[in-house]
ZAVEXSE-590273 format. One record per residue: residue number from 1; residue in one letter; x, y, z of N, C-alpha, C in turn. Coordinates in nm, 4 decimals, always signed. Each point is the difference from the previous one (the first is absolute). Layout:
BEGIN
<site i="NUM" aa="A" n_u="X" n_v="Y" n_w="Z" ca_u="X" ca_v="Y" ca_w="Z" c_u="X" c_v="Y" c_w="Z"/>
...
END
This chain:
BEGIN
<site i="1" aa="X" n_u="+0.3761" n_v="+2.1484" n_w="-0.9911" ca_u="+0.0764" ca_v="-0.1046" ca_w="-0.0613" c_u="-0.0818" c_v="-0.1295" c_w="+0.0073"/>
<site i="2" aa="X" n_u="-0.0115" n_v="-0.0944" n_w="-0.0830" ca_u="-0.0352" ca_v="-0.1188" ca_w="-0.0477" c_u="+0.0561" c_v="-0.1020" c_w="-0.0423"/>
<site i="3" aa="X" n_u="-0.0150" n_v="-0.1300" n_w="+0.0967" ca_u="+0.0995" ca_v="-0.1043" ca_w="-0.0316" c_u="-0.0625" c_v="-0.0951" c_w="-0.0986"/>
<site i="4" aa="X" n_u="-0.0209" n_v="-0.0206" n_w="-0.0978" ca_u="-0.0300" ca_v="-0.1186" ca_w="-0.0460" c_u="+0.0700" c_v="-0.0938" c_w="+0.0153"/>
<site i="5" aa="X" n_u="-0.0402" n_v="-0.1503" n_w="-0.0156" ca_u="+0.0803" ca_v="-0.1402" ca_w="+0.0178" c_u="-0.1030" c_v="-0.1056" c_w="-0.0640"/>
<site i="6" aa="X" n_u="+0.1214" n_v="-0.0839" n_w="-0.0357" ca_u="-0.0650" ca_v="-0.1060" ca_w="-0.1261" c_u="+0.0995" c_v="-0.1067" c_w="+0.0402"/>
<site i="7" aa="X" n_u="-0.0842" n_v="-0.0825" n_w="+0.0730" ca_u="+0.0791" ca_v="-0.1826" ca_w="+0.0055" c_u="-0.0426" c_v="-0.1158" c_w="-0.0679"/>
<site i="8" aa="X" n_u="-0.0767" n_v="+0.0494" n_w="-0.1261" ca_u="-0.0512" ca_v="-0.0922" ca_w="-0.0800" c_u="+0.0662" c_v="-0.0670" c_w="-0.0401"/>
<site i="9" aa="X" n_u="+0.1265" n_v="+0.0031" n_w="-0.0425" ca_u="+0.1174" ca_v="-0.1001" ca_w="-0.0476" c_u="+0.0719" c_v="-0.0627" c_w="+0.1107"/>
<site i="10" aa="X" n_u="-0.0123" n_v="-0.1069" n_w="-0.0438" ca_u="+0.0906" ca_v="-0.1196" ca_w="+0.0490" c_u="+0.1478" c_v="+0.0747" c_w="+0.1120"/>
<site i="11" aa="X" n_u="+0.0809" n_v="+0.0288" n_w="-0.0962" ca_u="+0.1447" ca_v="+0.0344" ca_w="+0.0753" c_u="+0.0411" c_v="+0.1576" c_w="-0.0293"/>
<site i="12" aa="X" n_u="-0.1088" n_v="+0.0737" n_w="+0.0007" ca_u="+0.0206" ca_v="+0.1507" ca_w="+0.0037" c_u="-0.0952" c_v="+0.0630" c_w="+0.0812"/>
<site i="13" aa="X" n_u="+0.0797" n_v="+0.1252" n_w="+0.0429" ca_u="-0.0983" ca_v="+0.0793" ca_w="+0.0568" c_u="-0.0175" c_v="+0.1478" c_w="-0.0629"/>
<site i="14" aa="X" n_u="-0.1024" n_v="+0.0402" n_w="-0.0079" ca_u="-0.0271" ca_v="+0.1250" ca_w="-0.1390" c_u="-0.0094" c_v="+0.1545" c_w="+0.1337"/>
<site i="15" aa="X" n_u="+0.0602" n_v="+0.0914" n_w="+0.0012" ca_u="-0.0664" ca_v="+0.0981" ca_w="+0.1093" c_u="+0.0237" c_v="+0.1304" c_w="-0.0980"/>
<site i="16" aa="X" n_u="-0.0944" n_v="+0.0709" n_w="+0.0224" ca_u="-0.0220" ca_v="+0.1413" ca_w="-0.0795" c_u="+0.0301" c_v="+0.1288" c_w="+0.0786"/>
<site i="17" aa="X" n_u="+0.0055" n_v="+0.0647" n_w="+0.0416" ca_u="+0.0199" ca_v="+0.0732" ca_w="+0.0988" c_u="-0.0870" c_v="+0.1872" c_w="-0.0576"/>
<site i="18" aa="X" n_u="-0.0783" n_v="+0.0301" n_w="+0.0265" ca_u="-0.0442" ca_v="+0.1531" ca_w="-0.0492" c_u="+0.0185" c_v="+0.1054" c_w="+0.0863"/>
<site i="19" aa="X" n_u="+0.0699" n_v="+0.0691" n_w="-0.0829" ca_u="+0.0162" ca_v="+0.1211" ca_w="+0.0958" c_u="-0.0570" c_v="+0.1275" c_w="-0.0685"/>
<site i="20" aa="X" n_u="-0.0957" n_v="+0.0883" n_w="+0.0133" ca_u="-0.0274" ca_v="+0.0942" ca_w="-0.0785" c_u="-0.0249" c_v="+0.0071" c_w="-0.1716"/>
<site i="21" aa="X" n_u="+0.0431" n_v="-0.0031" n_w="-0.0589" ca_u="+0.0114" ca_v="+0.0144" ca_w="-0.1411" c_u="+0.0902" c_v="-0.0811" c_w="-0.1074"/>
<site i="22" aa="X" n_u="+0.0791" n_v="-0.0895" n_w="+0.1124" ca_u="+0.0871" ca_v="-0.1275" ca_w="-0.0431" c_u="-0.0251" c_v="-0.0779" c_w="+0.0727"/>
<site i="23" aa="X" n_u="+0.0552" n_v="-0.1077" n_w="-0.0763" ca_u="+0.0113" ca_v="-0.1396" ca_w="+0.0578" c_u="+0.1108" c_v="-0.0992" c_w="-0.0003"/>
<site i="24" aa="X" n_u="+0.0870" n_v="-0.1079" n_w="+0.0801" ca_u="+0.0992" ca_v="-0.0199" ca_w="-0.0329" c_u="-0.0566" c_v="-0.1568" c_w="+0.0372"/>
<site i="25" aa="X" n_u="+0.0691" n_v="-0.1223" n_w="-0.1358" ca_u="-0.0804" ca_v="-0.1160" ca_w="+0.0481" c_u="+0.0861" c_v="-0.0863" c_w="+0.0338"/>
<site i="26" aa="X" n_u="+0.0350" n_v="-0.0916" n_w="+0.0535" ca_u="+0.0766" ca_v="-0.0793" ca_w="+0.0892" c_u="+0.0048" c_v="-0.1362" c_w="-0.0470"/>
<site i="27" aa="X" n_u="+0.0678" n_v="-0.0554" n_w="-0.0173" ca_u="-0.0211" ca_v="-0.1802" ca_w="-0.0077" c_u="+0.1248" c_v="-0.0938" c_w="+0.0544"/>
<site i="28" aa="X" n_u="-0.0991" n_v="-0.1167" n_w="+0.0752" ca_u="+0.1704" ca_v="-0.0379" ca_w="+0.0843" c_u="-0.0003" c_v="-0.1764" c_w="-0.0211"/>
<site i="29" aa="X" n_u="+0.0682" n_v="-0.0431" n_w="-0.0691" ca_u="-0.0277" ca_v="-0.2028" ca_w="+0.0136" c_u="-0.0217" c_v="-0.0228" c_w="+0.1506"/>
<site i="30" aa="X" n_u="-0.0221" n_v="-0.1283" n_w="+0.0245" ca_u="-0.0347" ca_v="-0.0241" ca_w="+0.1520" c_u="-0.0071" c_v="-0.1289" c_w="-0.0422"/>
<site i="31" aa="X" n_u="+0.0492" n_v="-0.1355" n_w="+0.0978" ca_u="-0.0393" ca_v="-0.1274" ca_w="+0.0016" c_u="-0.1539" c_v="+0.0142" c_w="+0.1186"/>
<site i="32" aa="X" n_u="-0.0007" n_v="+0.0774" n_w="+0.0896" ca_u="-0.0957" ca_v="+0.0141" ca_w="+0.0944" c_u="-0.0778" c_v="+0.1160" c_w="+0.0695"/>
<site i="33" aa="X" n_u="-0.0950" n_v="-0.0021" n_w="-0.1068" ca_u="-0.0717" ca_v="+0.1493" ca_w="-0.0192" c_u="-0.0465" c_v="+0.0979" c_w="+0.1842"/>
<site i="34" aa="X" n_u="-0.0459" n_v="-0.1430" n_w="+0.0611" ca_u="-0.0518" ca_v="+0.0002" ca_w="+0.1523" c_u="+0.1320" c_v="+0.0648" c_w="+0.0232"/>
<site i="35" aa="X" n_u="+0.1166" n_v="-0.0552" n_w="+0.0376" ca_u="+0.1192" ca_v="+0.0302" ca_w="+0.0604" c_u="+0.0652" c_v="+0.1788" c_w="+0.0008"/>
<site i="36" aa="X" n_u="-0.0309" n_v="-0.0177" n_w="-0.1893" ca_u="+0.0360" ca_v="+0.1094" ca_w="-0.0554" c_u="-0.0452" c_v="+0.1965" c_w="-0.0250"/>
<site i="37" aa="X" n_u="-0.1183" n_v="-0.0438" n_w="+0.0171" ca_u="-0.1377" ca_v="+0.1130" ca_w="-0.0364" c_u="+0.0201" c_v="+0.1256" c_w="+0.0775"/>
<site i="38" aa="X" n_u="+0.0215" n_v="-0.0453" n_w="+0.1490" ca_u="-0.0057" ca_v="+0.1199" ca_w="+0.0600" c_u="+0.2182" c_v="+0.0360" c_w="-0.0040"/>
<site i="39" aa="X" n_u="+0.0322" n_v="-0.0854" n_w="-0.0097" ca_u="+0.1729" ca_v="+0.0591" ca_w="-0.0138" c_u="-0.0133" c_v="+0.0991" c_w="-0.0734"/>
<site i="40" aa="X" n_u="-0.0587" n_v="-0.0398" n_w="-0.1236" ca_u="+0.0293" ca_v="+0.0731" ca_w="-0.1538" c_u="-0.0864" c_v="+0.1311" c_w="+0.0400"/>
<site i="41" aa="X" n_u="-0.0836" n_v="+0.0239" n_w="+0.0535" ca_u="-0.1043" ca_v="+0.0872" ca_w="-0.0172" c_u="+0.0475" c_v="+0.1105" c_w="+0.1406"/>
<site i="42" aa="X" n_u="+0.1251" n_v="-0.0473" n_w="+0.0694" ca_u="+0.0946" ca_v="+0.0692" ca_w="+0.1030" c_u="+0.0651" c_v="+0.0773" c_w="-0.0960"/>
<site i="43" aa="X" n_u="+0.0778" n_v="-0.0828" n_w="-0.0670" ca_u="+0.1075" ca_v="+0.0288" ca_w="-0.0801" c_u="-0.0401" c_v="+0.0885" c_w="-0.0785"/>
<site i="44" aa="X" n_u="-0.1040" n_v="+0.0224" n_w="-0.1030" ca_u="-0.0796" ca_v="+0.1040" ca_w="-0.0588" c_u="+0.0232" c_v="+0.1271" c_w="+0.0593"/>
<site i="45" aa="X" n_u="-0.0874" n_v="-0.0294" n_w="+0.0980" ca_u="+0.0340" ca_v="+0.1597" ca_w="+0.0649" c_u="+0.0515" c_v="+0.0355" c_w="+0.0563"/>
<site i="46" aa="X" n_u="+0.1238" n_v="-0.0713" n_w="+0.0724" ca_u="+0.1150" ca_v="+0.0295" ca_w="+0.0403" c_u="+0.1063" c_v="+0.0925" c_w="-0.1309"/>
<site i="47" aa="X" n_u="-0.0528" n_v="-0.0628" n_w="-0.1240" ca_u="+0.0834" ca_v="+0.0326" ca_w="-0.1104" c_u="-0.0725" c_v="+0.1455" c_w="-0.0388"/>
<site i="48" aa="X" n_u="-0.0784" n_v="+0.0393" n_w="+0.0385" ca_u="-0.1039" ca_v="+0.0763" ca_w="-0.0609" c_u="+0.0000" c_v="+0.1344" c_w="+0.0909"/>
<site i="49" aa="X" n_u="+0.0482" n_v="-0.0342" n_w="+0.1184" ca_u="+0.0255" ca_v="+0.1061" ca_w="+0.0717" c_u="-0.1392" c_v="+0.0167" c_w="+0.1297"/>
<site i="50" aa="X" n_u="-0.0724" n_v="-0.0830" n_w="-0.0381" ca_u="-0.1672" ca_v="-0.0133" ca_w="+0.0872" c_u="-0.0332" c_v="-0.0791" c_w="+0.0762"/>
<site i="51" aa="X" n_u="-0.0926" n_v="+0.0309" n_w="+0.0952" ca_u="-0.0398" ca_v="-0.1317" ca_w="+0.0859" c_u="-0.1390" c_v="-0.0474" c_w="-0.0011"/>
<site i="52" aa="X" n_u="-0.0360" n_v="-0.1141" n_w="+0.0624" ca_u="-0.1339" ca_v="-0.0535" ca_w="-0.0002" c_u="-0.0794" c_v="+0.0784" c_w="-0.0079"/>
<site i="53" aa="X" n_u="-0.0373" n_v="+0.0568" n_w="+0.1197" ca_u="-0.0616" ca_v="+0.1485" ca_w="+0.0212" c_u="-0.0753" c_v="+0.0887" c_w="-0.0106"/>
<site i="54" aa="X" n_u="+0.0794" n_v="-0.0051" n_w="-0.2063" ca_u="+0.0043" ca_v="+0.1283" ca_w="-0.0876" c_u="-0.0909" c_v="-0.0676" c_w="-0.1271"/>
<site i="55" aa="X" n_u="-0.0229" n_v="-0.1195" n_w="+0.0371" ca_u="-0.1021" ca_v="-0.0647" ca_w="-0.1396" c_u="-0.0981" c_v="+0.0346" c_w="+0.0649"/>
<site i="56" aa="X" n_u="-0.0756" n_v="+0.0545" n_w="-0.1002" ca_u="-0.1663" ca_v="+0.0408" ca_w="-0.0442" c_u="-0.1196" c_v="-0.0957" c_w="+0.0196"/>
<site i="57" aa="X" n_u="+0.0377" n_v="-0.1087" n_w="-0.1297" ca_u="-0.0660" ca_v="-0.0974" ca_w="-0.0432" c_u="+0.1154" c_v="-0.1429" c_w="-0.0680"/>
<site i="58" aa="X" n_u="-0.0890" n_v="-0.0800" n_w="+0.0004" ca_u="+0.0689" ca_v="-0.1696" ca_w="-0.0303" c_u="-0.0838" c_v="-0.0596" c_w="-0.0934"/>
<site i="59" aa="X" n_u="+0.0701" n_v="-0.0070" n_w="-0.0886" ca_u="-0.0563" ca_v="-0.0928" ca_w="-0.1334" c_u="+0.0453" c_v="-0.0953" c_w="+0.0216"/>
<site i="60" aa="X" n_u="-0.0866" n_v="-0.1647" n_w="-0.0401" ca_u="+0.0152" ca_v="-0.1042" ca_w="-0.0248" c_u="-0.0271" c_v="-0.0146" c_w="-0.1082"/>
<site i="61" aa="X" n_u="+0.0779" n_v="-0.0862" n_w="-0.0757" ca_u="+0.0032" ca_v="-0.0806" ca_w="-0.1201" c_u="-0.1106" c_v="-0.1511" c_w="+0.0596"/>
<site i="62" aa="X" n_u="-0.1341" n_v="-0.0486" n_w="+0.0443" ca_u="-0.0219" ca_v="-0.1186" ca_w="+0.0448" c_u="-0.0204" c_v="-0.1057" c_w="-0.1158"/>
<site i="63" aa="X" n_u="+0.0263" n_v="-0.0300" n_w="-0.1031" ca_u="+0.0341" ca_v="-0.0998" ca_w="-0.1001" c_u="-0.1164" c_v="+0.0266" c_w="-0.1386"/>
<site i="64" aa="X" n_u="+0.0197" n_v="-0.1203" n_w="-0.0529" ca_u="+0.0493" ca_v="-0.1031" ca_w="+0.0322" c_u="+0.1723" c_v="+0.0094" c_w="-0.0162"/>
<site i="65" aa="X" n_u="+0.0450" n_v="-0.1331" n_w="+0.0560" ca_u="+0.1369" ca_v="-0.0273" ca_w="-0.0046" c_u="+0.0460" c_v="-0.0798" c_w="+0.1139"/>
<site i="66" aa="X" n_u="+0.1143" n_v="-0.0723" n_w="+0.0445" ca_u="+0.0518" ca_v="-0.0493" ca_w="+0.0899" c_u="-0.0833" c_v="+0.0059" c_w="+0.1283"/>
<site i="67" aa="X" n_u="-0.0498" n_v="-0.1373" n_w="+0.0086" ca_u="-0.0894" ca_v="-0.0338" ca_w="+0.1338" c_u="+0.1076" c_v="+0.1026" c_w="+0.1407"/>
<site i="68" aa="X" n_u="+0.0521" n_v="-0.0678" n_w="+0.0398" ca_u="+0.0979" ca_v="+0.0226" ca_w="+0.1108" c_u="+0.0823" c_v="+0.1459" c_w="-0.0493"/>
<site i="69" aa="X" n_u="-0.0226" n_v="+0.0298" n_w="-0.0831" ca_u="+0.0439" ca_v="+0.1796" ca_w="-0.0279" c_u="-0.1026" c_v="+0.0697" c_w="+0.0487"/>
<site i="70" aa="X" n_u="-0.1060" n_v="-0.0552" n_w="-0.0672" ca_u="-0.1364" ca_v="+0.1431" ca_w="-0.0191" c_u="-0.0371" c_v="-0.0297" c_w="+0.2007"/>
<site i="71" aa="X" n_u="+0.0172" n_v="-0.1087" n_w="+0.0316" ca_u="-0.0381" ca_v="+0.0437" ca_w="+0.1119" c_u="+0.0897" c_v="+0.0751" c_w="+0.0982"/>
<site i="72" aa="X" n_u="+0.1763" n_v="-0.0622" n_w="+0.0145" ca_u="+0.0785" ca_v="+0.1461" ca_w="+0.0336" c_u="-0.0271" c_v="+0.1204" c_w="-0.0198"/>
<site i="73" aa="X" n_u="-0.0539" n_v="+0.0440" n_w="-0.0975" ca_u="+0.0189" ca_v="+0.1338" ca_w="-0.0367" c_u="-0.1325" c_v="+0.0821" c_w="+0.0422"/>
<site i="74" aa="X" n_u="-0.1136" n_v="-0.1291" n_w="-0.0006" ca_u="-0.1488" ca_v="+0.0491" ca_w="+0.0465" c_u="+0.0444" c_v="+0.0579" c_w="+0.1517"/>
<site i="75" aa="X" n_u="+0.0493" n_v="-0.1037" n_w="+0.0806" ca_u="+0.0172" ca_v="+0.0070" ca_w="+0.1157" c_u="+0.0922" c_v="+0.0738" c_w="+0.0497"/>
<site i="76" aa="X" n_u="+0.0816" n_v="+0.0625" n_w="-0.0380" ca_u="+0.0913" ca_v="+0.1005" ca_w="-0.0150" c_u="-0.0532" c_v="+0.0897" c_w="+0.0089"/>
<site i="77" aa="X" n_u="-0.0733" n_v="+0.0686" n_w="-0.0913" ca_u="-0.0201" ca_v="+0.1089" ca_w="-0.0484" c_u="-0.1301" c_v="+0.0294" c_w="+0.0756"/>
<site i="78" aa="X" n_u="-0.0910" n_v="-0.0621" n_w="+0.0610" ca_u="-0.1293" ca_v="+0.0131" ca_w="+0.1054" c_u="+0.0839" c_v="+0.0198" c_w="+0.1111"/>
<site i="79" aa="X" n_u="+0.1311" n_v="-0.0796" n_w="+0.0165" ca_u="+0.0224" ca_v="-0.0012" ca_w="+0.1738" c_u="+0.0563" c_v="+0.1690" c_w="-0.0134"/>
<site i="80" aa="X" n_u="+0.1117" n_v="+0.0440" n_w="-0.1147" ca_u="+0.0613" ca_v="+0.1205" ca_w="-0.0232" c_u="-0.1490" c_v="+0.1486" c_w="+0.0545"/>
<site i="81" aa="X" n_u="-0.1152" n_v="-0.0398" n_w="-0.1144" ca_u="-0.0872" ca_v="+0.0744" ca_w="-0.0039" c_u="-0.0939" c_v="+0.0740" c_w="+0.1322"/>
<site i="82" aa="X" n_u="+0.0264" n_v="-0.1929" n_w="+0.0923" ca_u="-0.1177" ca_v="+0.0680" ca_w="+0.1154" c_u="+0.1257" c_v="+0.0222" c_w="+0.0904"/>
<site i="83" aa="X" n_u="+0.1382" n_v="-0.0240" n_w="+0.0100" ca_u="+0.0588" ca_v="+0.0455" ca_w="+0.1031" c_u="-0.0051" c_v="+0.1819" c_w="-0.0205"/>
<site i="84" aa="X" n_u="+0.0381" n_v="-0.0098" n_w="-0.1287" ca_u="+0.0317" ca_v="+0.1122" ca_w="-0.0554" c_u="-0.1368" c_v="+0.1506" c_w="+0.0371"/>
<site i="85" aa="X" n_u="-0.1139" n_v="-0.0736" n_w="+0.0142" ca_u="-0.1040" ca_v="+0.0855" ca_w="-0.0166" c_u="-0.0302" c_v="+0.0509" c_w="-0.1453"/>
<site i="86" aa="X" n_u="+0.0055" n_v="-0.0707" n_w="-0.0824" ca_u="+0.0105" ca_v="+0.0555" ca_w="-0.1452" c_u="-0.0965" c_v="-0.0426" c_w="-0.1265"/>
<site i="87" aa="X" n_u="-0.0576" n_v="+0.0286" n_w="-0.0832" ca_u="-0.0728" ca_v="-0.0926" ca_w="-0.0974" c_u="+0.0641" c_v="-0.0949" c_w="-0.0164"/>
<site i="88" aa="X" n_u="-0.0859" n_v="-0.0814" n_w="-0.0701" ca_u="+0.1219" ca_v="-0.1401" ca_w="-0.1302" c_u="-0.1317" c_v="-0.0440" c_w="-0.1041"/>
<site i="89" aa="X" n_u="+0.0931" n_v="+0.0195" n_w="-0.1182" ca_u="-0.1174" ca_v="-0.0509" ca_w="-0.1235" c_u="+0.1123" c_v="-0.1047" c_w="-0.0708"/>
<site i="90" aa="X" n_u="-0.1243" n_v="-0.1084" n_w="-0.0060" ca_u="+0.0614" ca_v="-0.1300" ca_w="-0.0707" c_u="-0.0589" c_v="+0.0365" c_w="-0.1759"/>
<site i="91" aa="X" n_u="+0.1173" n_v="-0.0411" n_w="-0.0469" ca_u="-0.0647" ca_v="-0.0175" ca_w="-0.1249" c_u="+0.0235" c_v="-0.1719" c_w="-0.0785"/>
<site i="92" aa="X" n_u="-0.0563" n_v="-0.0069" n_w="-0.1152" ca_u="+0.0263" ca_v="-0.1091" ca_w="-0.0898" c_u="+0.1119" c_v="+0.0390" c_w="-0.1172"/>
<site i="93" aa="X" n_u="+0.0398" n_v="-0.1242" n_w="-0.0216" ca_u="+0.1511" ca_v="+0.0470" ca_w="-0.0801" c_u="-0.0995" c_v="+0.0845" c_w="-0.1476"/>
<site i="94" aa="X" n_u="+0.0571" n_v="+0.0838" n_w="-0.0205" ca_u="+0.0180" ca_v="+0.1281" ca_w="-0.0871" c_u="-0.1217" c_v="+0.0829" c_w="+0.0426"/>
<site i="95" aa="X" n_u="-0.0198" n_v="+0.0362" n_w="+0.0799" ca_u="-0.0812" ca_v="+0.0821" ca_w="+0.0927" c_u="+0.0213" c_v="+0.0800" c_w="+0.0344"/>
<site i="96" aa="X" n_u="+0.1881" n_v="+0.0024" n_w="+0.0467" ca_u="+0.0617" ca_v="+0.1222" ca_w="+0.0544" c_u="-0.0124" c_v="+0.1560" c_w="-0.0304"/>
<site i="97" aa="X" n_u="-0.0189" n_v="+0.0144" n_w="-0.1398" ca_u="+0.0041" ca_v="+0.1456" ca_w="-0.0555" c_u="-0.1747" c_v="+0.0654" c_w="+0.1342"/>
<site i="98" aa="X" n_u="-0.0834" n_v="-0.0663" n_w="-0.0800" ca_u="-0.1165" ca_v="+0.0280" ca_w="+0.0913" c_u="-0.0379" c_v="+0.0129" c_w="+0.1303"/>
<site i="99" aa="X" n_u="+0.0695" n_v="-0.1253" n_w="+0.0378" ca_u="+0.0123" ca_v="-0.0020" ca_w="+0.1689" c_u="+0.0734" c_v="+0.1597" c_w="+0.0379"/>
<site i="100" aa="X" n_u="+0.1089" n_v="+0.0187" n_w="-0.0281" ca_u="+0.1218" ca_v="+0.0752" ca_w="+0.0658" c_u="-0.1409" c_v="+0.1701" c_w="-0.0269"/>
<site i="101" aa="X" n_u="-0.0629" n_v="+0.0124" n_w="-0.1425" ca_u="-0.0630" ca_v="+0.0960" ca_w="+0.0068" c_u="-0.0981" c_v="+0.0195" c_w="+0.1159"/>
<site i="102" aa="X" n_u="-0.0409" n_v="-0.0973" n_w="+0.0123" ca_u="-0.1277" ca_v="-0.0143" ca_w="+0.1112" c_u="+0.0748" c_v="+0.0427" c_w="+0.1625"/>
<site i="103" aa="X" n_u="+0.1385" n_v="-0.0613" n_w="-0.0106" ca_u="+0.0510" ca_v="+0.0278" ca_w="+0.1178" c_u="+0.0720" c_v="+0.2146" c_w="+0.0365"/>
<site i="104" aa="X" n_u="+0.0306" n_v="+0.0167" n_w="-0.1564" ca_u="+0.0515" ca_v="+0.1593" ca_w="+0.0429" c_u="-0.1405" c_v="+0.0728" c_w="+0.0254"/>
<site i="105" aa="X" n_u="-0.1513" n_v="-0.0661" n_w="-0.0934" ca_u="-0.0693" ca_v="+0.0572" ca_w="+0.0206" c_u="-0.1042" c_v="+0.0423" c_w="+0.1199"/>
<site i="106" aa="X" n_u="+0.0233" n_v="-0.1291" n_w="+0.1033" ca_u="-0.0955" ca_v="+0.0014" ca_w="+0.1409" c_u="+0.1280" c_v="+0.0212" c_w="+0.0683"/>
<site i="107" aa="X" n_u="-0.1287" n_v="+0.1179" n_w="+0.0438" ca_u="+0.0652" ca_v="+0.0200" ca_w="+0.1556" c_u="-0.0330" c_v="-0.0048" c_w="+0.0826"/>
<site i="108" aa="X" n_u="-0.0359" n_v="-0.1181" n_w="+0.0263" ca_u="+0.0088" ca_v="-0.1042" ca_w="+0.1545" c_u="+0.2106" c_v="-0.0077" c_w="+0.0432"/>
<site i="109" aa="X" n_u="-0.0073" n_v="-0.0224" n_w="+0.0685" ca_u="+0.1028" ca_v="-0.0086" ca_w="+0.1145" c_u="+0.0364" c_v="-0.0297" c_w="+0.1120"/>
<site i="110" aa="X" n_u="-0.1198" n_v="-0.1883" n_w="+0.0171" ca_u="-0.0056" ca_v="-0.0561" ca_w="+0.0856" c_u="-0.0085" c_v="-0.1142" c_w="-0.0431"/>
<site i="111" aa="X" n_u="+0.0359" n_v="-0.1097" n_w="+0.0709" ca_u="-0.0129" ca_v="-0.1271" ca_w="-0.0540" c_u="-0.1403" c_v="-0.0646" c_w="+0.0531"/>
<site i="112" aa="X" n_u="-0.0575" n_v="-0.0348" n_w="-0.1332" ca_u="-0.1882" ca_v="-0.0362" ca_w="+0.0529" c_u="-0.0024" c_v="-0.1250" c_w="-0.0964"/>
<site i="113" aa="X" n_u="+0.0936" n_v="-0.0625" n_w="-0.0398" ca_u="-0.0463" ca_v="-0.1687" ca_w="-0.1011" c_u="+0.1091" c_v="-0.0522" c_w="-0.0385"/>
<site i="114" aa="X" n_u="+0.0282" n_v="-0.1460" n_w="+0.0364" ca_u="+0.0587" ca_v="-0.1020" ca_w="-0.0237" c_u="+0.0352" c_v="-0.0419" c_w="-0.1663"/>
<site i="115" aa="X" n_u="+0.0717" n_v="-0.0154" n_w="-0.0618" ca_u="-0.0040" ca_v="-0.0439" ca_w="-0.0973" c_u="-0.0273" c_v="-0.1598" c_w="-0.0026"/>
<site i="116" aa="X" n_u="-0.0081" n_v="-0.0311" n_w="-0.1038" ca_u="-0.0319" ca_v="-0.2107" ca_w="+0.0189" c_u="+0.1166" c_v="-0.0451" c_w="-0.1315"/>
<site i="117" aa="X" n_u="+0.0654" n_v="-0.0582" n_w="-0.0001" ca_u="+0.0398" ca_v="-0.1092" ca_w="-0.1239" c_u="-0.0731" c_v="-0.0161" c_w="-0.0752"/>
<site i="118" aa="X" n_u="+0.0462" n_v="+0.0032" n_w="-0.1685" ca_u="-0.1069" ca_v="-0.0584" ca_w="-0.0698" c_u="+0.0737" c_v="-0.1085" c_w="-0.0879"/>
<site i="119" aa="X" n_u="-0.0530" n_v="-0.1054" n_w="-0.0173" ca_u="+0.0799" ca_v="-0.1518" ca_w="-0.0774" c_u="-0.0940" c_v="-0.0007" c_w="-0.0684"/>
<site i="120" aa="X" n_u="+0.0573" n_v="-0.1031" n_w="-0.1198" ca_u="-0.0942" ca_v="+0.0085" ca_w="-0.1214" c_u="-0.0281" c_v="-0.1546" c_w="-0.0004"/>
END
């Protein structure tokens, strides 16, 4: 399973969730993405029936987009990755199709690189 997440916008938070051969995608308003990120991303898989655990790999969305988003979500998703023991691939907005291939396609299954923010 594979979490993607996207805090590029201002007052949303974007989460993808992969499981095998589907995917189910998530979106939640938020006045405070920091506050919010890891609630929503409980709530996910609480709803989903799964736990931390059971993710594979972590996609980032790292921008451009919302200064104070892209870095929640950078930082999120590295702290998720190395607690986790897990990859994480950042991509650039419309990147995702490619990224996510690159991610079913290696099989690594350790966390070995940081993603960075990217601002334009």
């Amino acid at each position: 399973m594979i979490l993607d997440i996207n805090t590029t916008r201002r007052e949303k938070i974007y989460l993808i969730l992969y499981k095998e051969k589907s995917q189910k995608c998530f979106e939640f308003e938020t006045q405070d993405q920091s506050a919010d990120l890891l609630v929503v991303i409980e709530k996910i898989l609480k709803q989903q029936k799964t736990l931390l655990k059971n993710l594979k790999a972590i996609m980032i969305n790292i921008g451009p987009g919302s200064f104070t988003g892209v870095r929640v979500g950078v930082t999120v998703a590295n702290t998720l990755a190395w607690t986790l023991d897990i990859p994480i691939y950042g991509y650039k907005e419309g990147e995702q199709d490619k990224i996510f291939g690159e991610a079913i396609k290696n099989r690594q299954n350790k966390f070995s690189k940081s993603v960075i923010p990217y601002y334009q």
